[in-house]
N, C-alpha and C positions, 0 to 999 in steps of 0.2 A: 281349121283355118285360123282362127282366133290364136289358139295357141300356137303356131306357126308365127303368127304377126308377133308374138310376146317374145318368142325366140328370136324373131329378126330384130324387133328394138331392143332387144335387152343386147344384141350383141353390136348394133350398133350405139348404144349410149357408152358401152365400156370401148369401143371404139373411137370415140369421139375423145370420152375422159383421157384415154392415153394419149391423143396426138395434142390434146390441150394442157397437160402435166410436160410433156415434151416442147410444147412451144414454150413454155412457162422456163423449163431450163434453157431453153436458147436466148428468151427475150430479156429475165432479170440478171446475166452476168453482161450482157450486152450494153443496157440499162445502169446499173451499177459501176460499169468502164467507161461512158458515157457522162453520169454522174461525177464522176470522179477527174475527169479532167475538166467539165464546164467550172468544177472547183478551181483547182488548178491555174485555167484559164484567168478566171476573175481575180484571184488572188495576184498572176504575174500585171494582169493590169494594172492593179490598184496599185502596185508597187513602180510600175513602169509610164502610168500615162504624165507623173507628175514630173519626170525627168523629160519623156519628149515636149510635154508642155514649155518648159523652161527651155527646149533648144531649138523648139518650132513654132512655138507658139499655138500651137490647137494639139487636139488629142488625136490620135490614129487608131480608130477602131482595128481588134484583129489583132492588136501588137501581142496578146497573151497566148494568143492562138497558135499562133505563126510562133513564137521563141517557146511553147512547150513546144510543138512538134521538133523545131531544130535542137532542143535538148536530148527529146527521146531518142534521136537517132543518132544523134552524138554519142548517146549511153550505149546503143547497139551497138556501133561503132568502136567503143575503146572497150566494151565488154568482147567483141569476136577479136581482138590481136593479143599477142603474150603481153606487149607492155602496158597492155591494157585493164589482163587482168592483175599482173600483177600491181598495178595501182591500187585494184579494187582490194586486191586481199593484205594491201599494205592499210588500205583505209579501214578494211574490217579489222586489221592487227591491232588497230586503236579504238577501236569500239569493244572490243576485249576488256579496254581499261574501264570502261565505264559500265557497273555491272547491271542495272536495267537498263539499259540502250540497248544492252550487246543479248540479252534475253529475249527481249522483244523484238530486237532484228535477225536473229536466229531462228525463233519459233516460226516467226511469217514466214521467213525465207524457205524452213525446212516444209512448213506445211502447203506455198505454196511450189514446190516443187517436187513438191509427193502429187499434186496434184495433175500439176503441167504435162511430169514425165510418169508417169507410174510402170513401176518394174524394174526402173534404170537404178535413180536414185530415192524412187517412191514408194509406193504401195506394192509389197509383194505379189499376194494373195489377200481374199477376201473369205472372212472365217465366220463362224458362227459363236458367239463365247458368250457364256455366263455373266449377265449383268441386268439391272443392278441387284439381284442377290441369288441363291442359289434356285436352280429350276427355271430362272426364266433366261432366254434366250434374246442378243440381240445382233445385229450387222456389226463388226470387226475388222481394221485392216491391219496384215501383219505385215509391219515395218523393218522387223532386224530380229535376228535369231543370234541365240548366243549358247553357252553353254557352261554350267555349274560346275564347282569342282569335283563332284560326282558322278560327272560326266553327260548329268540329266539335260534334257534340252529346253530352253528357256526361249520365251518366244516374247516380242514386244507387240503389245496389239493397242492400236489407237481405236477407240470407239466413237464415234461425231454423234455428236448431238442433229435432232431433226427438229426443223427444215435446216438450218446452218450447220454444213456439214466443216467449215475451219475451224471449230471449236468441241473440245470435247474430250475425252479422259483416256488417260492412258493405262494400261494393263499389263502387269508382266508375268506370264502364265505358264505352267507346263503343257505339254501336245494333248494330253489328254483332258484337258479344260474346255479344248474347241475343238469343233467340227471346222474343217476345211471344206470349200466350196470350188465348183471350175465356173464360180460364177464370176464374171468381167467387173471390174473396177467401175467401168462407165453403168452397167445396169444396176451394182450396187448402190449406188451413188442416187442414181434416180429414184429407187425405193426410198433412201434416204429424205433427199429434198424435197419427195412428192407427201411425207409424212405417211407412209406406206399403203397412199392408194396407187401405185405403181405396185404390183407384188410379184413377187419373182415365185414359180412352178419350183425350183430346185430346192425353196427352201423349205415351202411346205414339207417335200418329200425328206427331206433331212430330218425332220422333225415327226414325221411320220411313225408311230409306234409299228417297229417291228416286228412280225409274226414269229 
C-alpha cells in the first residue's frame, strides 16, 4: 500500500510540475506583452498629457492607452494591403542604410518570426547537435539548408540559449553532426524555457546507446 501511495504521488507531483512549467509558458509571454505596452502606454502619456493640457486645460487619463491601441491597428491595417506593405519594405529599404539599425531590426524580426510561424518562414525541424563541444548533446533548430560546392549538404542550426530561447548561437553543420527529431517545435521549446525539467521521451531514446 505504502508503495502504491509513493507511486501515486510521485506521479502526481510530476503532474503538477508539468501543468505548472506549462502555466509558466502561458502566463510570462502574456506578462511580458503586458509589460510592454503599460511601457508604451506611459511613455505616449507623458509625451501627450502636456499638449492636451495646453488645449483643455486638465490631463485625460487613458489618452496613451486609447492612441497605442489605435496605432497597433493601424499598423495591422496598412501591414494586410499591398500599399501597405510596400510602405513597410520602402521603410525597411532605408534601414538597410543604417547598419546596426538594420541588424537589429532584422535579427528580432527573423527571430520572432521563426517563432510566430514555424515551418513557413521559421523553424524547420528540430535536431539534436553537438554543442558546446564534442560528445555533448543539445536542442537545435534547423532554419535553412544549403549546399557546398561539393555538393555536401550544409544545414543552418540555431541553438537558444535556456530559459530565453530569442537568443542564442548559430551553427552551420553537415547532416551528420545532427540527429533529427519528429519532435514538435512547440514541445522543443518547452524543454527549452522549462530549463529541462519538461523532458521529452524521444530524446532520451535518441541518445540511447544502441545494441
Amino acid at each position: 500500500m505504502k508503495h502504491g501511495q509513493r507511486v501515486s504521488w510521485g506521479w502526481l507531483g510530476k503532474k503538477l510540475r508539468t501543468q505548472f512549467v506549462t502555466g509558466i509558458l502561458v502566463v510570462v509571454p502574456i506578462g511580458a506583452t503586458i509589460l510592454i505596452f503599460v511601457w508604451i502606454f506611459g511613455a505616449l502619456d507623458n509625451i501627450l498629457q502636456p499638449v492636451i493640457r495646453s488645449i483643455w486645460g486638465r490631463t485625460v487619463p487613458g489618452v496613451g492607452f486609447g492612441v497605442t491601441i489605435v496605432l497597433v491597428y493601424l499598423a495591422g491595417v496598412i501591414a494586410s494591403n499591398i500599399v501597405g506593405r510596400r510602405v513597410i519594405h520602402y521603410g525597411e529599404s532605408l534601414l538597410v542604410k543604417v547598419p546596426v539599425v538594420w541588424q537589429l531590426y532584422a535579427g528580432i524580426k527573423q527571430i520572432l518570426e521563426s517563432f510566430s510561424r514555424p515551418g513557413k518562414t521559421g523553424f524547420m525541424q528540430v535536431a539534436l547537435v553537438e554543442f558546446p563541444k564534442e560528445g555533448m548533446r543539445t536542442i537545435g533548430f534547423i532554419t535553412n539548408e544549403s549546399y557546398s560546392k561539393s555538393g555536401e549538404r550544409l544545414l543552418n542550426v540555431f541553438i537558444p540559449t535556456s530559459p530565453n530561447p530569442t537568443s542564442g548561437f548559430l551553427e552551420i553543420v553537415t547532416e551528420d553532426k545532427i540527429i533529427r527529431t519528429n519532435i514538435s517545435v512547440d514541445d522543443a521549446l518547452k524543454m527549452v524555457v522549462s530549463a529541462g525539467r519538461v523532458s521529452l521521451e524521444e530524446i532520451s531514446d535518441k541518445l540511447s546507446p544502441k545494441d
